[in-house]
C-alpha positions as YAML, in Angstrom:
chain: A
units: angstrom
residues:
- id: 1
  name: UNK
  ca: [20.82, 81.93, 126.93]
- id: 2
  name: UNK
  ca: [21.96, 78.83, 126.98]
- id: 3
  name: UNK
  ca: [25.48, 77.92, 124.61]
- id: 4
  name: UNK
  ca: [24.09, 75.90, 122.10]
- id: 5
  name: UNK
  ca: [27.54, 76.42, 119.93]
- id: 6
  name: UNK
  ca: [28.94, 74.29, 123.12]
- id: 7
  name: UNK
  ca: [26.25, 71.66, 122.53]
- id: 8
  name: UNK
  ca: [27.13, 71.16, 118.89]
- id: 9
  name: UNK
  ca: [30.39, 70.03, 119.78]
- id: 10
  name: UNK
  ca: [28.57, 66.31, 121.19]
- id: 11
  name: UNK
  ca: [28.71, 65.52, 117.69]
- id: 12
  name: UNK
  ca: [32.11, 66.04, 116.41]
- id: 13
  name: UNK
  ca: [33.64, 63.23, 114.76]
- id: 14
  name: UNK
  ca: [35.83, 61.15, 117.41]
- id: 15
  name: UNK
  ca: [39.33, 62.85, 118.02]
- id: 16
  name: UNK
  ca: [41.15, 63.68, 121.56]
- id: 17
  name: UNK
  ca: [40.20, 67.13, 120.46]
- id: 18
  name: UNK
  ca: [36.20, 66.84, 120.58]
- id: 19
  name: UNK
  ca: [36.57, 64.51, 123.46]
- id: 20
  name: UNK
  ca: [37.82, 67.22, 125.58]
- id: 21
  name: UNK
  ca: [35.63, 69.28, 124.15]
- id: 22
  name: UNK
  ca: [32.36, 66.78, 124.84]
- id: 23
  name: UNK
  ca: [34.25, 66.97, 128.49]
- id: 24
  name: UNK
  ca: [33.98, 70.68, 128.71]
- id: 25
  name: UNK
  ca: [29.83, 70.27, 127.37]
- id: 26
  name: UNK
  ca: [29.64, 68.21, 130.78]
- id: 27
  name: UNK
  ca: [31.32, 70.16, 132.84]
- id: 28
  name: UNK
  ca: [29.14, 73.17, 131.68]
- id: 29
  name: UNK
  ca: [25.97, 71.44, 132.26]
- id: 30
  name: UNK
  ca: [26.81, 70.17, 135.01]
- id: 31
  name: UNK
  ca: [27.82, 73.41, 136.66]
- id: 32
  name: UNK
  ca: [24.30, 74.92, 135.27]
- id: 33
  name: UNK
  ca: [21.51, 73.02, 134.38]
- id: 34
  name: UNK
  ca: [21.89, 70.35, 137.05]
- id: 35
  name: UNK
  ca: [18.26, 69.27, 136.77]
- id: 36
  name: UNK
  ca: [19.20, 67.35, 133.14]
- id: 37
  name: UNK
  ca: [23.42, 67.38, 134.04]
- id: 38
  name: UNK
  ca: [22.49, 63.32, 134.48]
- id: 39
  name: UNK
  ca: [21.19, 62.45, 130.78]
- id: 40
  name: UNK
  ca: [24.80, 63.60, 129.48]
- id: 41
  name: UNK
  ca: [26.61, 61.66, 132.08]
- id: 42
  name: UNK
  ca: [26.77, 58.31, 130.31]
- id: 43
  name: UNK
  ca: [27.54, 59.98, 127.22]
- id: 44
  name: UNK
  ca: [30.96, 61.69, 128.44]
- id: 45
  name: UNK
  ca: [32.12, 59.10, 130.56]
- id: 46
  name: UNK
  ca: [31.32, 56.61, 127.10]
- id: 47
  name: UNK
  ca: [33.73, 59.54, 125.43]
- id: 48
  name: UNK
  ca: [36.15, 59.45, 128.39]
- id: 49
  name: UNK
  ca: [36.46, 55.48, 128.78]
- id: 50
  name: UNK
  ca: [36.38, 54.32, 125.18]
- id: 51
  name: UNK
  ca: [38.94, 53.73, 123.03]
- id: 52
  name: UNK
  ca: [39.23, 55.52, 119.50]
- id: 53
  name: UNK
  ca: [38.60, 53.13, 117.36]
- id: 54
  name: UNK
  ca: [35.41, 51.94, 119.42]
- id: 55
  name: UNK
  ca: [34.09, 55.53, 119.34]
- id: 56
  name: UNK
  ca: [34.56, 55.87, 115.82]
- id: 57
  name: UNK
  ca: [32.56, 52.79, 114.79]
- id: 58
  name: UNK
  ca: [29.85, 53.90, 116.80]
- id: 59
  name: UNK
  ca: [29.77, 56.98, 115.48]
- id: 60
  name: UNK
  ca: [29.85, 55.87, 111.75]
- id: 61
  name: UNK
  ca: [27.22, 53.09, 112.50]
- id: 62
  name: UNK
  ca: [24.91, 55.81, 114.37]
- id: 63
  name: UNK
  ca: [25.03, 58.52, 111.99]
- id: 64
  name: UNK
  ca: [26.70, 57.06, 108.66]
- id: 65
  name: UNK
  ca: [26.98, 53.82, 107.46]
- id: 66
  name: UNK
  ca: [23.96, 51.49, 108.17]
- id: 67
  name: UNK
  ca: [22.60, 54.48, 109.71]
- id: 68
  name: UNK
  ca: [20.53, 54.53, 113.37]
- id: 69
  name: UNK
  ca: [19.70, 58.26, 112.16]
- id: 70
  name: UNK
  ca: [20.97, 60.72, 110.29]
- id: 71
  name: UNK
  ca: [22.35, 64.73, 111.98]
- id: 72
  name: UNK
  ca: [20.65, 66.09, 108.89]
- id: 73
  name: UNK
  ca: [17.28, 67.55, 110.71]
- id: 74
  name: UNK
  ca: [15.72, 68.56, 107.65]
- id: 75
  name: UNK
  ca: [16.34, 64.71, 106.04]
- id: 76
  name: UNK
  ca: [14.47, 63.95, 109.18]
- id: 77
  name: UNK
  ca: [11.92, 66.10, 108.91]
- id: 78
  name: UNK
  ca: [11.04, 65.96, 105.07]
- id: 79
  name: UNK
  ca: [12.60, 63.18, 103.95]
- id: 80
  name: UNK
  ca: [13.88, 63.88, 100.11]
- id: 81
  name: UNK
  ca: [10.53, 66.05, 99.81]
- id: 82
  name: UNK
  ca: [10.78, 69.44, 98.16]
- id: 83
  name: UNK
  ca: [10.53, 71.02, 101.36]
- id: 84
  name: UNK
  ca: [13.59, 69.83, 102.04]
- id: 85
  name: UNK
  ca: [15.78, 71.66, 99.43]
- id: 86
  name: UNK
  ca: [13.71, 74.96, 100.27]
- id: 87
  name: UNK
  ca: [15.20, 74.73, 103.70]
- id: 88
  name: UNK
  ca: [18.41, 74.37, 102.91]
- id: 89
  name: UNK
  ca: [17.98, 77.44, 100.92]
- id: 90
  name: UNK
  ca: [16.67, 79.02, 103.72]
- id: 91
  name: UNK
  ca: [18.89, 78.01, 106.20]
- id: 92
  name: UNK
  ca: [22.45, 78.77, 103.60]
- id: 93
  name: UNK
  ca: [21.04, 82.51, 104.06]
- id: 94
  name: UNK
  ca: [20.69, 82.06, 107.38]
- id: 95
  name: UNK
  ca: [24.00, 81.18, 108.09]
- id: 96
  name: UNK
  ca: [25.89, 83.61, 105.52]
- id: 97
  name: UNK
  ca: [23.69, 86.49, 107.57]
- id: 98
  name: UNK
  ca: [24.77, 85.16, 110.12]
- id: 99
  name: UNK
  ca: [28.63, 84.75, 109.95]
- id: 100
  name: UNK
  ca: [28.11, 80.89, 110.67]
- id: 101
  name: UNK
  ca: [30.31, 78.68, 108.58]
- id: 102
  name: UNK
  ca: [28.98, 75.40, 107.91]
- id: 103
  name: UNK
  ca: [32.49, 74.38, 106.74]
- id: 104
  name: UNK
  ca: [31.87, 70.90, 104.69]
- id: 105
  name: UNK
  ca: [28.65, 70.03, 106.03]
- id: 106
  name: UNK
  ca: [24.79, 70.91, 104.93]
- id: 107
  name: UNK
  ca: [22.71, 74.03, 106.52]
- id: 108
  name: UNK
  ca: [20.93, 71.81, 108.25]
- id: 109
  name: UNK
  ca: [23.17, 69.96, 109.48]
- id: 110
  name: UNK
  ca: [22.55, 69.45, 113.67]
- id: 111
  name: UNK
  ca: [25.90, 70.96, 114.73]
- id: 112
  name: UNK
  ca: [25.59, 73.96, 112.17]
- id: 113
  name: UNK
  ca: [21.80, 74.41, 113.02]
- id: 114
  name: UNK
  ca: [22.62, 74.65, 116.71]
- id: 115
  name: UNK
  ca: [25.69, 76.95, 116.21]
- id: 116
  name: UNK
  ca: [22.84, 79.43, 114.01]
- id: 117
  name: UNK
  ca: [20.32, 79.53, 117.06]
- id: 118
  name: UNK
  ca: [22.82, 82.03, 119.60]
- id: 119
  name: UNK
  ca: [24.63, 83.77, 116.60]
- id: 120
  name: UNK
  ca: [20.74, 84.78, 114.68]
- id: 121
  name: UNK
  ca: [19.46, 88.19, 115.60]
- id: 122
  name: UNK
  ca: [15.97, 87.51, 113.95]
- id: 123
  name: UNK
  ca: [13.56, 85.94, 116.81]
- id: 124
  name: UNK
  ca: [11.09, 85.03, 114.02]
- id: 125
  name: UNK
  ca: [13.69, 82.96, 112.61]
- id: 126
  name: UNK
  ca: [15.10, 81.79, 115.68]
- id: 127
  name: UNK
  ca: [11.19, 80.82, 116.74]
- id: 128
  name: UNK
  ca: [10.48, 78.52, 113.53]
- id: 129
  name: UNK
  ca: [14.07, 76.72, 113.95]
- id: 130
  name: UNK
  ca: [12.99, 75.59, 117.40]
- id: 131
  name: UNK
  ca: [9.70, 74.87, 117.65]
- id: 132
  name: UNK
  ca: [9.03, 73.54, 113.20]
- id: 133
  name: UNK
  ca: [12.50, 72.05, 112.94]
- id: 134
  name: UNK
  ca: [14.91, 71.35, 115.76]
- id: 135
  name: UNK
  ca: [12.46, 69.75, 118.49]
- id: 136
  name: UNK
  ca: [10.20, 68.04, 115.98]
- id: 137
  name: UNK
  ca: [13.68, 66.35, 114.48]
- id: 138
  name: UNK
  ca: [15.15, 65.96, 117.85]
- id: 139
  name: UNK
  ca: [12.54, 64.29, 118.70]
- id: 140
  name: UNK
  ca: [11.75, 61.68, 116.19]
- id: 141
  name: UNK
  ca: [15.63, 61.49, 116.04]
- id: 142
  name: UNK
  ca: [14.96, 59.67, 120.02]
- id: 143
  name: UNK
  ca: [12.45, 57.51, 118.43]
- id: 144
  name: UNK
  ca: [14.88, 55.74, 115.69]
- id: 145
  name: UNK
  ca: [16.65, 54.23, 118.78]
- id: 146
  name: UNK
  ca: [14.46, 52.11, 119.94]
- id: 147
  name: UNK
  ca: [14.38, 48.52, 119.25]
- id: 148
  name: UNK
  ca: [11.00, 48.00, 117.23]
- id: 149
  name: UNK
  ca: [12.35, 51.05, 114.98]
- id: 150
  name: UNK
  ca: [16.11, 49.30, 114.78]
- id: 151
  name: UNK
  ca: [14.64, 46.25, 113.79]
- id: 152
  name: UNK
  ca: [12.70, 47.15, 110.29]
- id: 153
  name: UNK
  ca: [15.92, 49.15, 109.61]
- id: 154
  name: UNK
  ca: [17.98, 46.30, 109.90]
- id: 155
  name: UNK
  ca: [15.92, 44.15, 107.71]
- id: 156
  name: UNK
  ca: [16.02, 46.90, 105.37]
- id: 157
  name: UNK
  ca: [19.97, 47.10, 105.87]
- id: 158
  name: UNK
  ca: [20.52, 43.13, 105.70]
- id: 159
  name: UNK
  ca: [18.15, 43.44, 101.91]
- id: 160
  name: UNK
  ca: [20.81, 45.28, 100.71]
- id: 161
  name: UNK
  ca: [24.03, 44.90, 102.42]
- id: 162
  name: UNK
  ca: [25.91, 41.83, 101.91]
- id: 163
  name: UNK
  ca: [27.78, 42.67, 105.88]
- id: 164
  name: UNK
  ca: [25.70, 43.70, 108.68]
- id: 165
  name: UNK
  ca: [27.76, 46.04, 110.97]
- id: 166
  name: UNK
  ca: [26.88, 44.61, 114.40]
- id: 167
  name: UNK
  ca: [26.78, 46.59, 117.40]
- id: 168
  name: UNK
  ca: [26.73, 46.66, 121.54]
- id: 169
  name: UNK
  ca: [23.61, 47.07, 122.02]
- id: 170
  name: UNK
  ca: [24.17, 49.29, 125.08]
- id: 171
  name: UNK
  ca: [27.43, 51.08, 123.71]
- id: 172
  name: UNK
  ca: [25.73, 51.53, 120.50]
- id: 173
  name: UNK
  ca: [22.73, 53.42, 121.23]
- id: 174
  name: UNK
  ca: [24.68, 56.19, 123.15]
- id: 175
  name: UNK
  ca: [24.68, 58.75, 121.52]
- id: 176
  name: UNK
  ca: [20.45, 58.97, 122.44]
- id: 177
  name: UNK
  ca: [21.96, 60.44, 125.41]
- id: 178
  name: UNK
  ca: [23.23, 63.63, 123.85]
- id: 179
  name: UNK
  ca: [20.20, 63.77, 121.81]
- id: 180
  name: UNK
  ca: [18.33, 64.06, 124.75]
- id: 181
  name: UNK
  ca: [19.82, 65.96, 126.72]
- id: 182
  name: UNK
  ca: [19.76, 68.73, 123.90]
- id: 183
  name: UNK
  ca: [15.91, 68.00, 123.79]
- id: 184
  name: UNK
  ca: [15.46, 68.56, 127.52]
- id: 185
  name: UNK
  ca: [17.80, 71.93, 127.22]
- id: 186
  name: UNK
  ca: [15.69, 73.29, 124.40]
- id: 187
  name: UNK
  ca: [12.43, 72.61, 126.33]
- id: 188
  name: UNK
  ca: [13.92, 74.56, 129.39]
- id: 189
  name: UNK
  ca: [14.56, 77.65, 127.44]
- id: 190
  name: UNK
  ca: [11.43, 77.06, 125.08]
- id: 191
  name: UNK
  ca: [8.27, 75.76, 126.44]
- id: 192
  name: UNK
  ca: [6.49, 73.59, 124.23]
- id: 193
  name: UNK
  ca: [3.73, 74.76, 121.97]
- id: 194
  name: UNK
  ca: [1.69, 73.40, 119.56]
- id: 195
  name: UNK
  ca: [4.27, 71.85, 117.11]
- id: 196
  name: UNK
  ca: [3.18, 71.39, 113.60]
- id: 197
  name: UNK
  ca: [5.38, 68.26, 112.04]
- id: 198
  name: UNK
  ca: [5.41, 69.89, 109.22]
- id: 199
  name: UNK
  ca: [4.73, 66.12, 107.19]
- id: 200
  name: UNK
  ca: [7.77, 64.88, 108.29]
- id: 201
  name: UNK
  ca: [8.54, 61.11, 106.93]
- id: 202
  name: UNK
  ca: [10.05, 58.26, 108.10]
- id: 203
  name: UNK
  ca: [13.65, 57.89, 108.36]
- id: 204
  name: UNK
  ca: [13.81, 53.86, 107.52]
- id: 205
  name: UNK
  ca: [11.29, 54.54, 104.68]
- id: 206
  name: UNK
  ca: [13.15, 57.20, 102.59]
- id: 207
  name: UNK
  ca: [16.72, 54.60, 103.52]
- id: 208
  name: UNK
  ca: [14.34, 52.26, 101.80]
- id: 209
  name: UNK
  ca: [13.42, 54.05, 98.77]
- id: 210
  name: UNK
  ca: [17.22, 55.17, 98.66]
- id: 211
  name: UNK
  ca: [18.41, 51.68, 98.29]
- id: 212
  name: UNK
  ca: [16.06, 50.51, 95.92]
- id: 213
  name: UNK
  ca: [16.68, 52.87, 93.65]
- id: 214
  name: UNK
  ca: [20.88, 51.98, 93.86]
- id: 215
  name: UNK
  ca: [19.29, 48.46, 92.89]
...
C-alpha cells in the first residue's frame, strides 16, 4: 500500500518543516516507485532551491489568491452544487470513524482526503474516494494548468481585480508536478475503470459566478 499520508505532505504550506518533509516524499518515491520517481523531481528540487518567500507566493497564487485551482476536490468536482455539501457530510464521518483530524481545513480537503484513504477500513468507501472523487479531481485539477485554461481565468481575474498577481510561467505552474505524480501513483495501485464525473463543473466558471455575486 502505498503512503498516501506521505503524499499529502506535497501540499503543506511553505515552511523548512514541509520542505524536508516534501524531501523525504522524494526520497520515498524515489527508493520505490522509480518508474514515476521523475515527475516529482522538479517539484523537490523547486522546494530545495527556492527561497521562502518565492515558494510562498506560488503557493498562494496556485491554490489561494487568484487561484490556478483550488485543493478542495469536491469544489472541483461539484462546484457549489448540492452534491457538494453532501460530501462533506460524508466525508466529516469518514474522518471522525476514522481517527483522521482534518485540523482547520474541509473533509475534502486534498491533504485530509489522502491521509483518509490508508487510515479507512471500509473498501467500499475507500473504492468511491478513488475512482468518483480523487482521480476525476486530480485529474481535471492537471487540466487548469494549461495555458488556454489560465487564460479565461485571468480575464476573469483582471474583471475583478484591480492587481493581477503575475507569475513565472515555468516556476508557477509547479506544483502540476506533484499533482501528477499523485495521479500516476493512484493509477499504479488502482487501475482505471469506468469513471463516472459525477457532473463535475468548471473551476473558472463557479470563480466566475463567485465574483459576480461579490459585485
Amino acid at each position: 500500500m502505498i503512503k498516501y499520508e506521505l503524499l499529502a505532505d506535497l501540499f503543506l504550506y511553505p515552511s523548512e518543516e514541509a520542505k524536508a518533509k516534501i524531501i523525504n516524499v522524494q526520497n520515498y518515491i524515489d527508493v520505490n516507485f522509480q518508474t514515476v520517481s521523475d515527475s516529482l523531481r522538479d517539484f523537490s528540487e523547486f522546494v530545495k532551491m527556492t527561497s521562502m518567500k518565492e515558494w510562498e507566493e506560488v503557493y498562494t497564487r496556485t491554490f489561494d489568491v487568484q487561484a490556478l485551482t483550488t485543493l478542495d476536490l469536491g469544489y472541483v468536482v461539484f462546484g457549489d452544487d448540492y452534491k457538494r455539501g453532501e460530501l462533506l457530510v460524508n466525508l466529516s464521518k469518514e474522518h471522525t470513524k476514522a481517527g483522521n483530524d482534518c485540523g482547520t481545513e474541509l473533509a475534502d480537503h486534498l491533504p485530509n482526503v489522502l491521509r483518509l484513504i490508508n487510515k479507512t477500513d471500509d473498501e467500499e468507501v475507500k473504492h468511491d474516494l478513488i475512482y468518483f472523487i480523487i482521480i476525476p479531481a486530480l485529474s481535471k485539477m492537471l487540466s487548469d494548468f494549461n495555458k488556454e485554461t489560465i487564460e479565461v481565468k485571468t480575464k476573469i481575474y483582471k474583471k475583478h481585480h484591480r492587481t493581477i498577481i503575475e507569475q513565472n510561467e515555468n516556476k508557477g505552474l509547479i506544483y502540476q508536478k506533484s499533482i501528477q505524480t499523485i495521479l500516476e501513483l493512484l493509477k499504479i495501485e488502482f487501475p482505471e475503470e469506468q469513471i463516472s464525473w459525477l457532473h463535475e463543473k468548471e473551476f473558472a466558471s463557479e470563480i466566475t459566478n463567485e465574483l459576480e455575486i461579490q459585485s
